[in-house]
N, C-alpha and C positions, 0 to 999 in steps of 0.2 A: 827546223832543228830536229823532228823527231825522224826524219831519214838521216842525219847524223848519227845520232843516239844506234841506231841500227847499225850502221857502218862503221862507229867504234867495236861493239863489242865483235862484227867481223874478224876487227884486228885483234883482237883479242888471244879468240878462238885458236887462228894459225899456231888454234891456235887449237905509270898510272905512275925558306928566302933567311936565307941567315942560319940554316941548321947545319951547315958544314957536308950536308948531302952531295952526292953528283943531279943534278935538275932531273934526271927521269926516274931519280929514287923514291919509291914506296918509304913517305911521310905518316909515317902510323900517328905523330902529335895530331890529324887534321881527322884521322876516324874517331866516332862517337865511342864511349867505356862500353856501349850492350853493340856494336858490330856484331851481327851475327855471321855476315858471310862477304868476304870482297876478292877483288880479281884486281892483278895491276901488271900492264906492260910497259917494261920500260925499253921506250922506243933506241935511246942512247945504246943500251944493251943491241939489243936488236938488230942497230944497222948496222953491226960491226960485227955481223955474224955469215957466215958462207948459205944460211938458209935464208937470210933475209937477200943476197945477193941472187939465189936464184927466184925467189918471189918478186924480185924487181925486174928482171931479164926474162922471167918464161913466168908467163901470164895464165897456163894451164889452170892454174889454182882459180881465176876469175878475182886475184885482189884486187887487179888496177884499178878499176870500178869501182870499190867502195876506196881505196884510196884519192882519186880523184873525185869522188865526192866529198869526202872530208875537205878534201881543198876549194871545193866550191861553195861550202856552207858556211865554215871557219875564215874561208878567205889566208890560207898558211900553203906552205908547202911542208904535205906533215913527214917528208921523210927528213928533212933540216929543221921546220921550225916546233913537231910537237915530238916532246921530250919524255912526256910519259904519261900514262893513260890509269885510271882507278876508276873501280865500278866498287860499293859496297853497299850493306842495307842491314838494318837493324833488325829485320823480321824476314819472311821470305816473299811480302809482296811486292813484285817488280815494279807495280805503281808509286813505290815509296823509297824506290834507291836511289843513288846521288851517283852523277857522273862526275869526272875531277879530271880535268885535263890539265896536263903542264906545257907549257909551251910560249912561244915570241907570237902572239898577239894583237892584231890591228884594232884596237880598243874600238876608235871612232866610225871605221866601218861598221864594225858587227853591231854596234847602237844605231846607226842607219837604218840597217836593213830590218833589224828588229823593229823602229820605228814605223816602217811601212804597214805591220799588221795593225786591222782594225782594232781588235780589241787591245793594245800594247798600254802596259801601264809600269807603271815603278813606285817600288813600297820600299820606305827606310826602315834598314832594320841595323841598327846603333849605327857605324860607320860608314858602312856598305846600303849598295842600291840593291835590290833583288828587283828584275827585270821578268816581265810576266804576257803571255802573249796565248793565243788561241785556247782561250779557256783557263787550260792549267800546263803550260809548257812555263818554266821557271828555270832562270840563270842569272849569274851574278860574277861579277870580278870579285875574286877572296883576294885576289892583288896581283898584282904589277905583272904576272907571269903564272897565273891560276886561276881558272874558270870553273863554277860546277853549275850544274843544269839537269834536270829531272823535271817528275810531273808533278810531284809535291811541294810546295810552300815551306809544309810545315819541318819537312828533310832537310830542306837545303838551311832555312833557318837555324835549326838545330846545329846542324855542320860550321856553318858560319860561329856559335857559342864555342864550338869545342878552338877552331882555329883563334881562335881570340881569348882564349884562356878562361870564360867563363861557364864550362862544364869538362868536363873529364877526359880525359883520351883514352883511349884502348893502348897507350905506351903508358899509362899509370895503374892496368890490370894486369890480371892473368890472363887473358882472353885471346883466344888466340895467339901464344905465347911461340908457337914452333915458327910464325913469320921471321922471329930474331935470329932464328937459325937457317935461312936462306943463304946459300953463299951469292957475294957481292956481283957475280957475275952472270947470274941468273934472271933472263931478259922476259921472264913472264912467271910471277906466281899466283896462287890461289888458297883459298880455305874457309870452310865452313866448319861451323860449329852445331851440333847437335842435330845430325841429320832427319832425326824424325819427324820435324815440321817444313823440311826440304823434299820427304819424299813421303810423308803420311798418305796421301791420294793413289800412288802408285802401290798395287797389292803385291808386286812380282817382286819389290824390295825392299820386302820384308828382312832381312839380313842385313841392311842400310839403317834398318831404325837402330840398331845394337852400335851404330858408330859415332861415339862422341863428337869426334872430331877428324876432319877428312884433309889433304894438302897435298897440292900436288907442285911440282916447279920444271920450268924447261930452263935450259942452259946450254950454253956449247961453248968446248975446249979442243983446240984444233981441228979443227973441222968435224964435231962429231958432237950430233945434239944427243943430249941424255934431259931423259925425262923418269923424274921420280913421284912416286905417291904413296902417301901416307896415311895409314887408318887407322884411328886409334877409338877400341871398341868398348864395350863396358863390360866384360870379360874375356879372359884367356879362352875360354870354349868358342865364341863367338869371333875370335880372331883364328883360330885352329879351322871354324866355319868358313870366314871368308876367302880363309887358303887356300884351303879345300876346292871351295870354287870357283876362287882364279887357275888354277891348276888344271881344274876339269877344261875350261873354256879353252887354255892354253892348249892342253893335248888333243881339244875337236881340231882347233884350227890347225897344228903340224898336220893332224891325218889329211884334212881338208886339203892342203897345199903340199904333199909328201913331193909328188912330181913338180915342184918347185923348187930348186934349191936356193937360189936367193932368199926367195920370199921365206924356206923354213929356218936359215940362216938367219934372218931377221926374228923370229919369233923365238930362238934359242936364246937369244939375247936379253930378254926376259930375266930377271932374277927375282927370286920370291921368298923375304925370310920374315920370318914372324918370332915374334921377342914378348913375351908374355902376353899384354893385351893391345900388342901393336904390330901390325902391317908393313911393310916396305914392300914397293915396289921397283926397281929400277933399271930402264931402259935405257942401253947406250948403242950408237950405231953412226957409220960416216953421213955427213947430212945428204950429200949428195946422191947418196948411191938410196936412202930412202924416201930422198927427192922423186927420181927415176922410179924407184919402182913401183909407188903410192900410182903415177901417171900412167906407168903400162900398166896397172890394175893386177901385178902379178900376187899383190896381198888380198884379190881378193874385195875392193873397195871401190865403193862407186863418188867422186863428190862433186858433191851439187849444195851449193851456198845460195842457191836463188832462193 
């Protein structure tokens, strides 16, 4: 399961029962009240997009691979049967996130195979079995069409309280409050809260520690993905700052690419407006045409997911 775990957040990157949701919608009742940071795709969205049509036709990108792994771990076929994918964590160590997958689920297999590792055990926790294997690899059915699995116990436990009503959800705070403003058709978002324990190790982002709160979303309308992000910093000086040097990077790269005109047609597209002590970012462009170009490298870009 831990080459799963890898091959979710893959899909990510490209890049998560009764609430009246669409199944691959971002269920904020099942995150903990202190979520400090999550990521959620929702695959529904996703396959009904002209970008996901060419990530399934032109293999360039290297998804098939971690898709086809997903299908050999989970035992699904995750472009019908998984609905939508959540990664989140209360603090920033990756040893303590909880993965959430939604999706049609062969219950009986996946207890099978789990069954075959030596060390496999199962611990009651109130209703639910948490399922435990190679040390500290941990998963559980939250129910009928919802699995989470990580390396903590004591994570998924927690999570398991919040979905069952006995601690708090992050839809009972403020926390992470701009998820509510995602439009509906938005097939991947993200956001972290208080970037300084996200990137205190790193010296160069320094200018990262001034941002409370960070969010970004992909989406596509008529065939034209648009990607937005959002910084919201602990002052108007400090957001005037990171304009500043989004702007700088913006105008190396036109110089960089002038003898491009696609690719600086791509980088014009760019919009950058700052509103007291908040950021917007917002990219829109035909999916296709920076399908193409990302592959002939005319931006610029090398990628490599190995």
């Amino acid at each position: 399961m831990r080459k799963t775990m890898l091959a979710t957040i893959l899909l990510i990157l490209i890049a998560l029962a009764g609430s009246g949701l669409r199944a691959g919608t971002l269920r904020q009742n099942m995150l903990p009240a202190d979520t400090h940071w999550v990521m959620h795709l929702d695959m529904e969205q996703f396959t009904g997009t002209r970008l996901f049509q060419l990530v399934q036709t032109d293999d360039r990108l290297g998804l098939r691979a971690p898709f086809e792994e997903v299908q050999e771990e989970l035992m699904l076929d995750p472009y019908t049967d998984l609905f939508g994918l959540t990664l989140f964590g209360t603090n920033g160590r990756h040893s303590e996130s909880v993965v959430c997958l939604q999706g049609n689920f062969d219950r009986k297999a996946l207890l099978d195979r789990l069954g075959e590792h030596k060390e496999y055990q199962e611990l009651a926790h109130g209703q639910h079995t948490i399922y435990k294997w190679d040390s500290k690899q941990c998963a559980t059915f939250a129910g009928s069409n919802l699995i989470y699995f990580g390396q903590s116990e004591t994570a998924i436990r927690q999570a398991l309280d919040v979905l069952d009503g006995f601690a708090p959800s992050i839809a009972e705070t403020e926390h992470l409050a701009w998820l509510n403003q995602a439009p509906a058709n938005a097939f991947a978002v993200a956001a972290v809260e208080n970037m300084t324990e996200m990137v205190k190790a790193h010296e160069a982002a320094t200018i990262l520690k001034q941002t409370r709160m960070a969010a970004f979303l992909a989406q596509e309308q008529d065939e034209n993905l648009t990607l937005r992000v959002r910084l919201e910093t602990d002052t108007p000086e400090a957001a005037v700052q990171i304009e500043q040097i989004a702007r700088g990077l913006l105008a190396m790269a036109q110089l960089n690419l002038a003898k491009e005109a696609d690719a600086a047609a791509v980088l014009r597209a760019l919009q950058i407006v700052t509103e007291d002590r908040v950021v917007n970012m917002q990219w829109t462009y035909p999916s296709a045409e920076i399908y193409d170009l990302l592959f002939n490298k005319k931006l610029g870009m090398d990628i490599d997911i190995d």
